[in-house]
C-alpha positions in Angstrom: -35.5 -64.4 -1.3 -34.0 -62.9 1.7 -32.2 -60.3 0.0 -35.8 -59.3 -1.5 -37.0 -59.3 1.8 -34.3 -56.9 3.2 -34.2 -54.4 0.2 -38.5 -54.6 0.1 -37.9 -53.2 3.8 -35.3 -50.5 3.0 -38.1 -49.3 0.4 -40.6 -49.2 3.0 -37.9 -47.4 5.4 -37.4 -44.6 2.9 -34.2 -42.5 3.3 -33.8 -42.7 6.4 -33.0 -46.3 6.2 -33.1 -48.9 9.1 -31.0 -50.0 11.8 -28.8 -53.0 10.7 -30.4 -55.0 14.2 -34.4 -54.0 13.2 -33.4 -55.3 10.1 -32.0 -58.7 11.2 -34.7 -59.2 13.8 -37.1 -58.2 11.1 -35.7 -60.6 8.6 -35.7 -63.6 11.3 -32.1 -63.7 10.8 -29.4 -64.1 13.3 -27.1 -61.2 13.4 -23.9 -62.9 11.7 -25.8 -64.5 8.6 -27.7 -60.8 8.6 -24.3 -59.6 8.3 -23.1 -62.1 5.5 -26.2 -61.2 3.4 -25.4 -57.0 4.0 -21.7 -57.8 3.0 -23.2 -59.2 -0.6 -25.7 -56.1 -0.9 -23.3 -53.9 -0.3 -20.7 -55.2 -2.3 -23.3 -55.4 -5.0 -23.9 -51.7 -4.3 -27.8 -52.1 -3.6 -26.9 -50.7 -0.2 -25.0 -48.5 2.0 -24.2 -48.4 5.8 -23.7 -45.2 7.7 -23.5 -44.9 11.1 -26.6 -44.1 12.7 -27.5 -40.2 13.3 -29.6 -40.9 16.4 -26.7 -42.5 18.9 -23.2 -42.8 16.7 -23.2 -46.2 17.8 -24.9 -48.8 15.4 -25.5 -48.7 11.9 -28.0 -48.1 9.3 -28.1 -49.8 5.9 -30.5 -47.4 3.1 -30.8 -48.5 -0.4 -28.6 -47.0 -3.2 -29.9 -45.8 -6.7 -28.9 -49.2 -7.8 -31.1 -50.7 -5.2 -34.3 -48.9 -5.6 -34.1 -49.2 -9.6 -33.5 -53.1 -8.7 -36.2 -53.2 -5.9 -38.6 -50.8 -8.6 -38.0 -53.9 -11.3 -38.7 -56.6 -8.7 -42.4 -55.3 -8.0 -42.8 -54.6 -11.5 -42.4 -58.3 -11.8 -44.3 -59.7 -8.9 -47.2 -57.1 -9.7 -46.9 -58.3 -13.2 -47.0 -61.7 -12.1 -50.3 -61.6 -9.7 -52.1 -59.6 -12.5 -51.4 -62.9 -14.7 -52.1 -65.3 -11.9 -54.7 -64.5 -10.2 -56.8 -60.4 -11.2 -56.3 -61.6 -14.9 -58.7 -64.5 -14.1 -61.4 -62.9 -12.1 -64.4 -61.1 -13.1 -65.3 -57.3 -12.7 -67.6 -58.4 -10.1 -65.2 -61.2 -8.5 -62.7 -57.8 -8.2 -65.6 -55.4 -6.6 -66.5 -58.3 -4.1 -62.8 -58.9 -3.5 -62.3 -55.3 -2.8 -65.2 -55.5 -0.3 -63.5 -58.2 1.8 -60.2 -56.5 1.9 -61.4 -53.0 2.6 -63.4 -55.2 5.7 -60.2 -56.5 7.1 -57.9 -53.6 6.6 -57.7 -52.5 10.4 -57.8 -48.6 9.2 -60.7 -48.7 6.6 -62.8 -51.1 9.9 -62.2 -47.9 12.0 -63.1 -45.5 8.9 -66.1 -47.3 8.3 -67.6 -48.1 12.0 -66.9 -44.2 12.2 -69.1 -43.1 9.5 -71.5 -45.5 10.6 -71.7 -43.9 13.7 
Protein backbone atom coordinates (compact mmCIF):
# COMPACT_ATOMS: atom_id res chain seq x y z
CA UNK A 1 0.00 0.00 0.00
CA UNK A 2 2.69 2.40 0.61
CA UNK A 3 4.35 1.94 -2.63
CA UNK A 4 0.89 2.93 -4.21
CA UNK A 5 0.86 5.74 -2.12
CA UNK A 6 4.34 7.03 -3.26
CA UNK A 7 3.91 6.27 -7.02
CA UNK A 8 -0.07 7.86 -6.83
CA UNK A 9 2.03 10.96 -5.69
CA UNK A 10 4.75 10.96 -8.34
CA UNK A 11 1.61 10.83 -10.86
CA UNK A 12 0.22 13.79 -9.20
CA UNK A 13 3.87 15.46 -9.32
CA UNK A 14 4.16 15.06 -13.04
CA UNK A 15 7.67 15.29 -14.52
CA UNK A 16 8.96 17.23 -12.53
CA UNK A 17 8.81 14.70 -9.83
CA UNK A 18 9.21 15.33 -6.00
CA UNK A 19 11.71 15.83 -3.56
CA UNK A 20 12.73 12.40 -1.85
CA UNK A 21 11.92 14.45 1.93
CA UNK A 22 8.16 15.90 0.54
CA UNK A 23 7.80 12.54 -0.28
CA UNK A 24 8.71 10.80 2.96
CA UNK A 25 6.97 13.50 5.09
CA UNK A 26 4.07 13.12 2.72
CA UNK A 27 3.99 9.35 3.05
CA UNK A 28 4.26 9.55 7.07
CA UNK A 29 7.32 7.67 6.70
CA UNK A 30 10.57 8.15 8.52
CA UNK A 31 13.35 8.95 6.20
CA UNK A 32 15.35 5.54 6.36
CA UNK A 33 12.21 3.11 5.85
CA UNK A 34 11.29 5.97 2.93
CA UNK A 35 14.59 5.10 1.68
CA UNK A 36 14.18 1.21 1.90
CA UNK A 37 10.80 1.44 0.05
CA UNK A 38 12.71 4.02 -2.92
CA UNK A 39 15.57 1.38 -3.05
CA UNK A 40 12.70 -1.48 -4.11
CA UNK A 41 10.99 1.08 -6.67
CA UNK A 42 13.91 1.82 -8.09
CA UNK A 43 15.27 -1.41 -8.36
CA UNK A 44 11.96 -2.34 -9.80
CA UNK A 45 12.48 0.42 -12.25
CA UNK A 46 9.09 2.22 -11.38
CA UNK A 47 11.34 5.15 -10.41
CA UNK A 48 14.30 7.24 -10.88
CA UNK A 49 16.31 9.75 -8.65
CA UNK A 50 18.08 12.65 -10.04
CA UNK A 51 19.50 15.22 -8.16
CA UNK A 52 17.38 18.11 -7.75
CA UNK A 53 17.63 21.14 -10.46
CA UNK A 54 16.61 23.68 -7.94
CA UNK A 55 19.72 23.46 -5.27
CA UNK A 56 22.14 20.30 -6.40
CA UNK A 57 21.68 19.14 -3.11
CA UNK A 58 18.75 16.64 -2.43
CA UNK A 59 17.04 14.39 -4.64
CA UNK A 60 14.02 13.88 -6.66
CA UNK A 61 12.49 10.53 -7.42
CA UNK A 62 9.87 10.84 -10.98
CA UNK A 63 8.12 7.81 -12.18
CA UNK A 64 9.59 5.81 -15.16
CA UNK A 65 7.57 4.52 -18.24
CA UNK A 66 7.32 1.39 -16.20
CA UNK A 67 5.83 3.30 -13.36
CA UNK A 68 3.14 5.31 -14.98
CA UNK A 69 1.96 2.15 -17.14
CA UNK A 70 1.90 0.39 -13.54
CA UNK A 71 0.34 3.35 -11.67
CA UNK A 72 -2.25 3.76 -15.19
CA UNK A 73 -3.26 -0.15 -14.39
CA UNK A 74 -3.61 0.38 -10.63
CA UNK A 75 -6.52 3.17 -11.19
CA UNK A 76 -7.84 1.19 -13.87
CA UNK A 77 -8.41 -1.26 -11.05
CA UNK A 78 -9.48 0.75 -8.18
CA UNK A 79 -11.88 2.84 -10.60
CA UNK A 80 -13.08 -0.50 -11.82
CA UNK A 81 -13.55 -1.64 -8.46
CA UNK A 82 -15.71 1.46 -6.97
CA UNK A 83 -17.85 1.38 -10.21
CA UNK A 84 -18.67 -2.34 -8.96
CA UNK A 85 -18.93 -1.45 -5.31
CA UNK A 86 -20.57 1.27 -4.86
CA UNK A 87 -21.91 3.72 -8.70
CA UNK A 88 -22.94 0.20 -10.01
CA UNK A 89 -25.51 0.09 -7.14
CA UNK A 90 -26.90 3.53 -7.09
CA UNK A 91 -29.64 4.96 -9.05
CA UNK A 92 -29.45 7.82 -11.73
CA UNK A 93 -31.02 9.98 -9.23
CA UNK A 94 -28.91 8.58 -6.07
CA UNK A 95 -25.75 9.72 -8.67
CA UNK A 96 -27.25 13.41 -9.53
CA UNK A 97 -27.90 13.91 -5.61
CA UNK A 98 -24.45 12.52 -4.93
CA UNK A 99 -23.00 14.85 -7.30
CA UNK A 100 -24.84 17.68 -5.60
CA UNK A 101 -23.17 17.03 -2.21
CA UNK A 102 -19.74 16.68 -3.55
CA UNK A 103 -19.80 19.66 -5.85
CA UNK A 104 -21.17 21.44 -2.22
CA UNK A 105 -17.97 20.42 -0.43
CA UNK A 106 -15.43 20.76 -3.08
CA UNK A 107 -13.73 24.03 -1.64
CA UNK A 108 -13.37 25.47 -5.37
CA UNK A 109 -16.90 24.74 -6.81
CA UNK A 110 -18.22 26.54 -2.91
CA UNK A 111 -16.29 29.65 -4.16
CA UNK A 112 -17.65 29.14 -7.89
CA UNK A 113 -20.94 28.91 -6.76
CA UNK A 114 -21.28 31.67 -3.85
CA UNK A 115 -19.68 33.83 -6.78
CA UNK A 116 -22.40 33.36 -9.19
CA UNK A 117 -24.72 33.71 -6.61
CA UNK A 118 -23.56 36.99 -5.95
Amino acid sequence: MAEYGVLALLGEAGRKGMRMSDLAQRSLMTSGGFTRLADRLERRGLIERRRSADDGRGFEAVLTREGKALLRKAWRQQYGDLRTLFFDRLTDEDLRNLTEVWTRLDPEAGTEHAEGSS
